[in-house]
Backbone as XML, in Angstrom:
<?xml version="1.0"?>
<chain id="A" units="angstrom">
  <residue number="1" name="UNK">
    <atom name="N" x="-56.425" y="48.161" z="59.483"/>
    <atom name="CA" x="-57.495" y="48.161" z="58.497"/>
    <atom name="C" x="-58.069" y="49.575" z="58.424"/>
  </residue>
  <residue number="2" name="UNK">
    <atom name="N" x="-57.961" y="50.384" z="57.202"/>
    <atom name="CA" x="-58.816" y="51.247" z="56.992"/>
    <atom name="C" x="-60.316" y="51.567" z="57.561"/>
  </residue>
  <residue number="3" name="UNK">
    <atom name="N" x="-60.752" y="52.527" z="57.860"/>
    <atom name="CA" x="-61.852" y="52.358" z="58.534"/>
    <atom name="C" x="-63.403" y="52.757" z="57.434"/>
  </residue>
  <residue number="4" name="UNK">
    <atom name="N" x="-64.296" y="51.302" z="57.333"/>
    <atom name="CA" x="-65.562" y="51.516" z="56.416"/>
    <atom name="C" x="-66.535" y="52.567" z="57.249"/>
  </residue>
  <residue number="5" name="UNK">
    <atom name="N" x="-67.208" y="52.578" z="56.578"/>
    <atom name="CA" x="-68.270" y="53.411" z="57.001"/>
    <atom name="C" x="-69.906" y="52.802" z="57.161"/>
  </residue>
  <residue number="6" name="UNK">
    <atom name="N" x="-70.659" y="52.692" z="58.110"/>
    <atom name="CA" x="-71.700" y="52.121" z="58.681"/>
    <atom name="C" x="-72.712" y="53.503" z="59.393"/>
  </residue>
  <residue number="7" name="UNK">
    <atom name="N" x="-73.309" y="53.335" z="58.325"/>
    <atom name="CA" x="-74.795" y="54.434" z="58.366"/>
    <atom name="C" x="-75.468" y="53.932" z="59.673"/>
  </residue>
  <residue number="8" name="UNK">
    <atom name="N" x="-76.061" y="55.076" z="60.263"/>
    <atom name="CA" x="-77.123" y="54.547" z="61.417"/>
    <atom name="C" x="-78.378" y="54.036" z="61.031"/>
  </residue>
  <residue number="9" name="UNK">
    <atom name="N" x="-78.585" y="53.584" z="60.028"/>
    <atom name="CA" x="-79.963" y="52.859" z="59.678"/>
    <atom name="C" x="-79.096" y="51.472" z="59.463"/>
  </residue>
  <residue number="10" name="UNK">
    <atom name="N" x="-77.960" y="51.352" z="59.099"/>
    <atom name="CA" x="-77.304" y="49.647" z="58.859"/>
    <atom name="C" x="-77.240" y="49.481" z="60.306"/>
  </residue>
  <residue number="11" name="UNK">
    <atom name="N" x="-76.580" y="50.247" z="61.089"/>
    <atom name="CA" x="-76.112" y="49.983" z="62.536"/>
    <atom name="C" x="-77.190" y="49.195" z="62.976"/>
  </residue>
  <residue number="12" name="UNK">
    <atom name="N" x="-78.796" y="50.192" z="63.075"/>
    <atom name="CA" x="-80.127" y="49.098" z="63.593"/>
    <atom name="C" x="-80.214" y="48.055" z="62.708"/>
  </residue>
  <residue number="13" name="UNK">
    <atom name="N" x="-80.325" y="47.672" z="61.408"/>
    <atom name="CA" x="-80.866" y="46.316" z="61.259"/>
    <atom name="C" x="-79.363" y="45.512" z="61.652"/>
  </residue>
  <residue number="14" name="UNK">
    <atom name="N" x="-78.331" y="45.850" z="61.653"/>
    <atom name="CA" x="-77.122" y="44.621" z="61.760"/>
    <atom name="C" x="-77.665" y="44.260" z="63.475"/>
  </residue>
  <residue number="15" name="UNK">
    <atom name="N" x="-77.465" y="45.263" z="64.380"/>
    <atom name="CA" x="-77.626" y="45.042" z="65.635"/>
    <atom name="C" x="-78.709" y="44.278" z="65.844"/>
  </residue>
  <residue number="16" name="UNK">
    <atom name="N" x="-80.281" y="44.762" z="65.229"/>
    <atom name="CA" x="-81.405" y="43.466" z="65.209"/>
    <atom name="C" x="-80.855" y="42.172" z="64.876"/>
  </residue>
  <residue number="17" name="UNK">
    <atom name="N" x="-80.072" y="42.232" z="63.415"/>
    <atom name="CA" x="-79.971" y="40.828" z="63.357"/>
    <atom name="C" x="-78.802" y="39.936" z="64.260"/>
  </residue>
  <residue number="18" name="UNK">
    <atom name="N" x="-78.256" y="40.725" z="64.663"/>
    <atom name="CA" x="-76.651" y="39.763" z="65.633"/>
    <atom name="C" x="-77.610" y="39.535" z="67.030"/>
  </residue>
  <residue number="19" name="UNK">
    <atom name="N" x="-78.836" y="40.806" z="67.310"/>
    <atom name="CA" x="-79.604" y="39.952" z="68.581"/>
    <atom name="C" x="-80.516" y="38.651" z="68.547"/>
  </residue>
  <residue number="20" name="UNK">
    <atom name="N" x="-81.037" y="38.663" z="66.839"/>
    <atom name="CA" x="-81.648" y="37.666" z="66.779"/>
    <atom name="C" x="-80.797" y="36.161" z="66.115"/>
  </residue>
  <residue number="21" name="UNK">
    <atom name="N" x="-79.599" y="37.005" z="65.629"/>
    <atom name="CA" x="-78.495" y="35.498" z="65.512"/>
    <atom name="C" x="-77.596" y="35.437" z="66.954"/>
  </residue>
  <residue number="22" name="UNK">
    <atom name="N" x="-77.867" y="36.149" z="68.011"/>
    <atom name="CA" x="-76.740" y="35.111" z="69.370"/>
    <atom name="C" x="-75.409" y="35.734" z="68.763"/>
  </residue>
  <residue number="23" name="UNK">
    <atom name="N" x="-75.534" y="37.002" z="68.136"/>
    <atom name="CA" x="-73.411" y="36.662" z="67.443"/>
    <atom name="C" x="-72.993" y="38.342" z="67.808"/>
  </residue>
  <residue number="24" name="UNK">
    <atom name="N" x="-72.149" y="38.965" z="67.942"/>
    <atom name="CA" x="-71.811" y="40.167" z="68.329"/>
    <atom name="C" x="-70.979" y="40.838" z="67.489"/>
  </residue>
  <residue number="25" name="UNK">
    <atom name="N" x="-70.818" y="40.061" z="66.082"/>
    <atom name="CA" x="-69.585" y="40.303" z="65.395"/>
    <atom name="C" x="-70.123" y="40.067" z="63.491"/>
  </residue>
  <residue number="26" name="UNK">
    <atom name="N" x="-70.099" y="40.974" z="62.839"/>
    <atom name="CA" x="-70.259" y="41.155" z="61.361"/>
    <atom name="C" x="-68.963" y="40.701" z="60.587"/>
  </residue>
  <residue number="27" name="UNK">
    <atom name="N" x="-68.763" y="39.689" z="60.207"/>
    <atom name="CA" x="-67.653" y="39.305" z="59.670"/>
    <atom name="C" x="-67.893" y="39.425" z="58.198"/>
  </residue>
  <residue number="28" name="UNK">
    <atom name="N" x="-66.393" y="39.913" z="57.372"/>
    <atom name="CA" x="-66.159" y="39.312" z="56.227"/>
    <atom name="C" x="-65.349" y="38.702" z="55.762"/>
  </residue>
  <residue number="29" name="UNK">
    <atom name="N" x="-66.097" y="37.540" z="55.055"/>
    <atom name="CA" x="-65.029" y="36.261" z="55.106"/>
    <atom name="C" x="-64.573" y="36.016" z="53.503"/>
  </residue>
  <residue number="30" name="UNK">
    <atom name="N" x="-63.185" y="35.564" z="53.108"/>
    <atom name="CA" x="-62.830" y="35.114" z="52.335"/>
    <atom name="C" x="-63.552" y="34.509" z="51.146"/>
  </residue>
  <residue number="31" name="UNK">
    <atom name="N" x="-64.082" y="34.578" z="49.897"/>
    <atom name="CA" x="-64.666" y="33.450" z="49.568"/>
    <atom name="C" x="-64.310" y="33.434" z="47.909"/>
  </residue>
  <residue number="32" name="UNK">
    <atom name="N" x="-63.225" y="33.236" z="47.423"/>
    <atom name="CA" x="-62.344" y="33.445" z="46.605"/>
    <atom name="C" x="-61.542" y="34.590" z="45.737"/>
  </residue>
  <residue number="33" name="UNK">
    <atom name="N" x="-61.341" y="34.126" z="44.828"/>
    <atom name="CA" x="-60.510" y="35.335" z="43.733"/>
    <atom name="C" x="-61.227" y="35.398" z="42.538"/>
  </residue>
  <residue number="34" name="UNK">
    <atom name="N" x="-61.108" y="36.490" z="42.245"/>
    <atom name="CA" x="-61.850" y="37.237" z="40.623"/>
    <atom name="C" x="-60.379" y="37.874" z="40.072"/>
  </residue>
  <residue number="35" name="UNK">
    <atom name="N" x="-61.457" y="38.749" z="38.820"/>
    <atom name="CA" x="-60.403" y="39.591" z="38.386"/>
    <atom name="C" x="-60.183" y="40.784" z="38.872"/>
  </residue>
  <residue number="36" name="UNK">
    <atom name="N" x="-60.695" y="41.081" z="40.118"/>
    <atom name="CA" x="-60.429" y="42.359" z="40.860"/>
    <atom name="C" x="-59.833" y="41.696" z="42.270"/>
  </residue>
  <residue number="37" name="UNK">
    <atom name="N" x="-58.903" y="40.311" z="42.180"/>
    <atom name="CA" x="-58.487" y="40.133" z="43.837"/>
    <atom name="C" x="-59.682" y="39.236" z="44.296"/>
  </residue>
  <residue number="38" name="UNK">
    <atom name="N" x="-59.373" y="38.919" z="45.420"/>
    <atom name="CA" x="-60.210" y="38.609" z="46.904"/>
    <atom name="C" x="-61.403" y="38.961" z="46.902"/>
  </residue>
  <residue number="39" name="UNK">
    <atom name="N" x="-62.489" y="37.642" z="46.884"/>
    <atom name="CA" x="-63.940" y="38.635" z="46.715"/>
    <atom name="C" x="-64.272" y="38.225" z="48.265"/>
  </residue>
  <residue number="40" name="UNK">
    <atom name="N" x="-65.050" y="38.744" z="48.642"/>
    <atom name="CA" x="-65.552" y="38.146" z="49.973"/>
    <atom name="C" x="-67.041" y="38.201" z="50.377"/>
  </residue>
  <residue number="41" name="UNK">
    <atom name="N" x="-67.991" y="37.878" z="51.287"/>
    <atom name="CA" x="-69.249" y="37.788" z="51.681"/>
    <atom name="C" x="-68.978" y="37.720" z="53.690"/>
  </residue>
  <residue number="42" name="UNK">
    <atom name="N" x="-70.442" y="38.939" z="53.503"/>
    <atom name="CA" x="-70.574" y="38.789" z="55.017"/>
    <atom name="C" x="-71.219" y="38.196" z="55.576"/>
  </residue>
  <residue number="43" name="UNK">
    <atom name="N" x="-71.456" y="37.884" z="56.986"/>
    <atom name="CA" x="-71.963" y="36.655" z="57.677"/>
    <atom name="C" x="-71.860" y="36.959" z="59.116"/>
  </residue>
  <residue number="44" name="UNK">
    <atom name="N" x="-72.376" y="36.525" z="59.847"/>
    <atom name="CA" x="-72.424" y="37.099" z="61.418"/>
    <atom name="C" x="-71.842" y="35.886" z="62.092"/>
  </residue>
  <residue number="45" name="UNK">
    <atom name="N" x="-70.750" y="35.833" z="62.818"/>
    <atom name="CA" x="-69.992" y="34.789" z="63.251"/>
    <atom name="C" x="-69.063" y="35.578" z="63.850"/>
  </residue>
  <residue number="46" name="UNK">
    <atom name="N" x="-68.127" y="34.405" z="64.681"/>
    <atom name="CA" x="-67.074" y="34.938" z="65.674"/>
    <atom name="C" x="-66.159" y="35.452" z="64.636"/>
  </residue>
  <residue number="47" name="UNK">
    <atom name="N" x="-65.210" y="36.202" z="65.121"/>
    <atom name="CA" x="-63.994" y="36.043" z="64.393"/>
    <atom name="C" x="-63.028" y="35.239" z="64.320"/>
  </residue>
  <residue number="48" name="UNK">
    <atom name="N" x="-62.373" y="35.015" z="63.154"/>
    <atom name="CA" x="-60.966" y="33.971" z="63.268"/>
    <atom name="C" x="-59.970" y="34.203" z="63.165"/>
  </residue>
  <residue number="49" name="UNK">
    <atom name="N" x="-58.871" y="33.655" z="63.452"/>
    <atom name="CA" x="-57.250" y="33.635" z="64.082"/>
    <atom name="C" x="-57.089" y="34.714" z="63.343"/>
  </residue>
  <residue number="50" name="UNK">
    <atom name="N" x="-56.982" y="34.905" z="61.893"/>
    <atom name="CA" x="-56.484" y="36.115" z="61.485"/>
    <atom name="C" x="-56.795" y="36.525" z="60.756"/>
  </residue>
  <residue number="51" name="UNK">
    <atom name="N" x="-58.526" y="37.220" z="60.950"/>
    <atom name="CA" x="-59.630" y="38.301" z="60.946"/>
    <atom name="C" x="-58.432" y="39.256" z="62.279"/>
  </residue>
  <residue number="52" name="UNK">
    <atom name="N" x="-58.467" y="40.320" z="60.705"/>
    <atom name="CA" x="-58.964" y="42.079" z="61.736"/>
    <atom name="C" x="-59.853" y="42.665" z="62.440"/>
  </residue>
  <residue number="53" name="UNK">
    <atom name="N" x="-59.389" y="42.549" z="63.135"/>
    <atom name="CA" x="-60.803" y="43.567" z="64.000"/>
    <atom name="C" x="-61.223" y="45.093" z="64.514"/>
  </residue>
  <residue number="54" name="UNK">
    <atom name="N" x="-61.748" y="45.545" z="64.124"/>
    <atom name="CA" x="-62.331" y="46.873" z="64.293"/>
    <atom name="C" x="-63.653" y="46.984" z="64.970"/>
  </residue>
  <residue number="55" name="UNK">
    <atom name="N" x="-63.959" y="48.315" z="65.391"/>
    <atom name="CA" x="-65.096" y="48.633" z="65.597"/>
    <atom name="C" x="-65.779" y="49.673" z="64.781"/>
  </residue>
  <residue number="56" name="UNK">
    <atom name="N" x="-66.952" y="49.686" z="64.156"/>
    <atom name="CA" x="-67.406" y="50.731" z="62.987"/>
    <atom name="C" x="-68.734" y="51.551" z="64.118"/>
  </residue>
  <residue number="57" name="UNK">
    <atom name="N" x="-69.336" y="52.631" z="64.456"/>
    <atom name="CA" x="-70.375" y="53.041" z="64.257"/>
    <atom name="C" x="-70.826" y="51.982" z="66.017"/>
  </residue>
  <residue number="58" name="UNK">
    <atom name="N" x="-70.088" y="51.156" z="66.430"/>
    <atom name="CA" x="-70.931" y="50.920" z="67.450"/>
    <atom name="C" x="-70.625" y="48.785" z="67.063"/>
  </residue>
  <residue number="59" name="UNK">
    <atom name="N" x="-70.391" y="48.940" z="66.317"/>
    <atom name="CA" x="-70.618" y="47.060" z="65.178"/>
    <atom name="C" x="-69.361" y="47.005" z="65.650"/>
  </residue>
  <residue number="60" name="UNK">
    <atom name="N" x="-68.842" y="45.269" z="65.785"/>
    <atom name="CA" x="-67.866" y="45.129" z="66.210"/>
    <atom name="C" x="-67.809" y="44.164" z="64.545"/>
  </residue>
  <residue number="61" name="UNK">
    <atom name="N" x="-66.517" y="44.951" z="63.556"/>
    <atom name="CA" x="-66.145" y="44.226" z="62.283"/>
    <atom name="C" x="-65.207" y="43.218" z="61.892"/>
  </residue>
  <residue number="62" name="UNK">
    <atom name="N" x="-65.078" y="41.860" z="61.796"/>
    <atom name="CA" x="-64.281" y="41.135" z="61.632"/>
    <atom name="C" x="-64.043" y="40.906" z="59.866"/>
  </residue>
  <residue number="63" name="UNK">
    <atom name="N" x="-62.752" y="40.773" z="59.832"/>
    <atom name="CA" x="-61.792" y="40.796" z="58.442"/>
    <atom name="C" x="-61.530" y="40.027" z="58.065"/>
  </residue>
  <residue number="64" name="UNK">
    <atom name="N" x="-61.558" y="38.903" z="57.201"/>
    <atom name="CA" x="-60.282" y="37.847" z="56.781"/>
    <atom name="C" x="-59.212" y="39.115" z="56.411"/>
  </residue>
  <residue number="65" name="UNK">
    <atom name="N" x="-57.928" y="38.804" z="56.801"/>
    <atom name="CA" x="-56.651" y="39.437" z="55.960"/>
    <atom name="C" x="-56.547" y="39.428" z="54.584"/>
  </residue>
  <residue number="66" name="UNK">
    <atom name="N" x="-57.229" y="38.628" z="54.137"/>
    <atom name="CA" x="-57.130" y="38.790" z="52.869"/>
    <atom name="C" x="-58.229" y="39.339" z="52.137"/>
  </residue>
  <residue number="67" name="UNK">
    <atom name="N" x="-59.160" y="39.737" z="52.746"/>
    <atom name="CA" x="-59.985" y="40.934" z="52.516"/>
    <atom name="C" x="-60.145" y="42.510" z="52.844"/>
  </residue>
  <residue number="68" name="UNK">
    <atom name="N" x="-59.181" y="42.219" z="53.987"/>
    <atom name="CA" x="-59.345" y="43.849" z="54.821"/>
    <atom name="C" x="-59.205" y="44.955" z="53.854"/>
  </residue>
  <residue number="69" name="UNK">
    <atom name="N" x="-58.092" y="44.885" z="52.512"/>
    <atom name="CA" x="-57.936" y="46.363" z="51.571"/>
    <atom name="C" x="-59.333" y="46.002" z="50.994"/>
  </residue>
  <residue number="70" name="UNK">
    <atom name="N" x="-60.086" y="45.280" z="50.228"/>
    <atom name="CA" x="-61.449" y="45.265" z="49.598"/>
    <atom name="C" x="-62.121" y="46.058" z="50.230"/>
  </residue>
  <residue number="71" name="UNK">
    <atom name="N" x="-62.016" y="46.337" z="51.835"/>
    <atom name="CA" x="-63.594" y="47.032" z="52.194"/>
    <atom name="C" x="-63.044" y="48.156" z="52.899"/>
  </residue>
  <residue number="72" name="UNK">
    <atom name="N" x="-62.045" y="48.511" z="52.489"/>
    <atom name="CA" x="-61.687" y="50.278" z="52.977"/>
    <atom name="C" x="-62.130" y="50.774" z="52.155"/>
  </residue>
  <residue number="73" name="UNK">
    <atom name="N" x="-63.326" y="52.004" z="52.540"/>
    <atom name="CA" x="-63.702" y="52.846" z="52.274"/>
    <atom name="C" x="-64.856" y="51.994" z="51.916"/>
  </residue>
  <residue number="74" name="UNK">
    <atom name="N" x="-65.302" y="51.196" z="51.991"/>
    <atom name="CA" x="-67.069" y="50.581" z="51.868"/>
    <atom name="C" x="-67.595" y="51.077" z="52.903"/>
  </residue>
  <residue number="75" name="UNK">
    <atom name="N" x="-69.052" y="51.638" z="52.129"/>
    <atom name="CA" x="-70.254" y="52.381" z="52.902"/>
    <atom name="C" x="-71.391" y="51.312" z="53.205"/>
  </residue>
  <residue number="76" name="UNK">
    <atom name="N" x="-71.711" y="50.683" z="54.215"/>
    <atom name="CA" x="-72.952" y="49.330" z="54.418"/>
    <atom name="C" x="-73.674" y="50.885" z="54.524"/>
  </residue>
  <residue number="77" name="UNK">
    <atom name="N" x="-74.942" y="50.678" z="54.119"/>
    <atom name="CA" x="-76.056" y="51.563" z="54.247"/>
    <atom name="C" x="-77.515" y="50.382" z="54.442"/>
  </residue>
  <residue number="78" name="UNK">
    <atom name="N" x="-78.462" y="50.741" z="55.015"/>
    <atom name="CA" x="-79.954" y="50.089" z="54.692"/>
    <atom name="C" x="-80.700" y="51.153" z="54.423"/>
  </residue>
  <residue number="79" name="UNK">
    <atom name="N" x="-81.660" y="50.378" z="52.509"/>
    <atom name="CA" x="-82.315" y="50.469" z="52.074"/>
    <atom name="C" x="-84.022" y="49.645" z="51.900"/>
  </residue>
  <residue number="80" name="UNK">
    <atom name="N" x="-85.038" y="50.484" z="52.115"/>
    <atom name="CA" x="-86.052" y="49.729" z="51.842"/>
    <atom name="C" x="-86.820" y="50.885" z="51.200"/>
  </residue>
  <residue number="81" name="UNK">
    <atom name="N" x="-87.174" y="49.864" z="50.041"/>
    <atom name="CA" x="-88.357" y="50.218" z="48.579"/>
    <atom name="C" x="-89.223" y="49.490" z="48.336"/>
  </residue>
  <residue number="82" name="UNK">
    <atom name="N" x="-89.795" y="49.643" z="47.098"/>
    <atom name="CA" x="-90.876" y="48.382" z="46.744"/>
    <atom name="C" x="-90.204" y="47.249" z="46.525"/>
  </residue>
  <residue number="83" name="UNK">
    <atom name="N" x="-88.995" y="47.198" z="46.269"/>
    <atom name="CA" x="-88.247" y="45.391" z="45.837"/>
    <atom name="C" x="-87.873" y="45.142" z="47.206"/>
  </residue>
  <residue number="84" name="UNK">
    <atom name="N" x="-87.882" y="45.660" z="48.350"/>
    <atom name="CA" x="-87.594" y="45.369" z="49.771"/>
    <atom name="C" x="-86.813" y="45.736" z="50.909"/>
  </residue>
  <residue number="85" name="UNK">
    <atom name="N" x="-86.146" y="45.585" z="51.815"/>
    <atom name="CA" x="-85.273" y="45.832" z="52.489"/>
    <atom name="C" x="-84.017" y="45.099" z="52.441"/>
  </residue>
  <residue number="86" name="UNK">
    <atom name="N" x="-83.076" y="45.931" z="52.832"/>
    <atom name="CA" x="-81.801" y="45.065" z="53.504"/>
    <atom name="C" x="-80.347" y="45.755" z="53.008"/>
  </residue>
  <residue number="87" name="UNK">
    <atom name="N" x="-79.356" y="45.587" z="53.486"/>
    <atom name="CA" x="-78.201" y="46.292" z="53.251"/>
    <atom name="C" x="-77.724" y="46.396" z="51.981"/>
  </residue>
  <residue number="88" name="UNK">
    <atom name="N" x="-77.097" y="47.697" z="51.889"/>
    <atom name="CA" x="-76.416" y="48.093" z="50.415"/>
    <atom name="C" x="-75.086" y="48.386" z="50.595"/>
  </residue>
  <residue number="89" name="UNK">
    <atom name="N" x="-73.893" y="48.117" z="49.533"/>
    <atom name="CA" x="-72.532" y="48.382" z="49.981"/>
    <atom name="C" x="-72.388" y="49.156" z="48.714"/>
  </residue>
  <residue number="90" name="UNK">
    <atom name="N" x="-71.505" y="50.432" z="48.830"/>
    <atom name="CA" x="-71.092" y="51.402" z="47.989"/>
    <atom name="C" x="-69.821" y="51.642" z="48.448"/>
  </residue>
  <residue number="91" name="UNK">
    <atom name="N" x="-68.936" y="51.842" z="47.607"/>
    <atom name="CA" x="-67.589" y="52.637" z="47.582"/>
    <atom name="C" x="-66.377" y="51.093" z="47.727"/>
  </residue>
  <residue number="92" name="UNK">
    <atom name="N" x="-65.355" y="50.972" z="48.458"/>
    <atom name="CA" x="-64.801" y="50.225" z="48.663"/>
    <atom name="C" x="-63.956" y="50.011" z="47.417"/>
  </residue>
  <residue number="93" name="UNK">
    <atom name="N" x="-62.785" y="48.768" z="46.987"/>
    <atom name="CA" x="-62.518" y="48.910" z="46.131"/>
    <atom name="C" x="-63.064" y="49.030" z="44.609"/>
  </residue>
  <residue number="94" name="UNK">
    <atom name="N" x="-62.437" y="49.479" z="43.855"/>
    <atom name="CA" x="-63.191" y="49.594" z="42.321"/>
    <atom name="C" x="-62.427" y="48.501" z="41.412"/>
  </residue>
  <residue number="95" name="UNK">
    <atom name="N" x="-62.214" y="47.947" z="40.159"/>
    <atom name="CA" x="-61.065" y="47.393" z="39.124"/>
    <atom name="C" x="-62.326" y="46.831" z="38.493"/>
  </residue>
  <residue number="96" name="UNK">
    <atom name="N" x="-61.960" y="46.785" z="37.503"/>
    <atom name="CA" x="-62.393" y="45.786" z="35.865"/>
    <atom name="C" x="-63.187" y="47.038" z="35.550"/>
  </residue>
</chain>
């Protein structure tokens, strides 16, 4: 798997939240097809049989296989403004 990129301001809130979810692992999981491929959503859970695994920045990243090309070259960053906090994803694949 290509390796994403994980800002040190995502690193602290993911790490807050995997201490306050019990989970050690940022997964992205499968959650159908569009017209750009494989879309997927993340979620803090173990990994499964055949999730990739990497380490980003310190985060231990789990893959469905059928997501791993979608998030090469995705940047997780955290943002907070007046509409709020919480992670932003930039770069990764592009189509439509």
């Amino acid at each position: 798997m290509r390796i994403m990129t994980i800002t040190d301001e995502a690193k602290q809130f993911i790490e807050n939240m995997m201490k306050e979810a019990g989970v050690s692992t940022l997964r992205f999981a499968y959650s159908g097809a569009g017209c750009c491929g494989p879309s997927y959503q993340l979620s803090l859970e173990k990994p499964q049989e055949n999730d990739l695994v990497s380490v980003v920045n310190h985060i231990q990243i789990a893959a469905d296989s059928r997501v791993a090309d979608q998030i090469s070259g995705l940047v997780l960053d955290f943002v907070e403004d007046e509409q709020g906090a919480g992670l932003t994803m930039s770069g990764g694949s592009d189509c439509c």
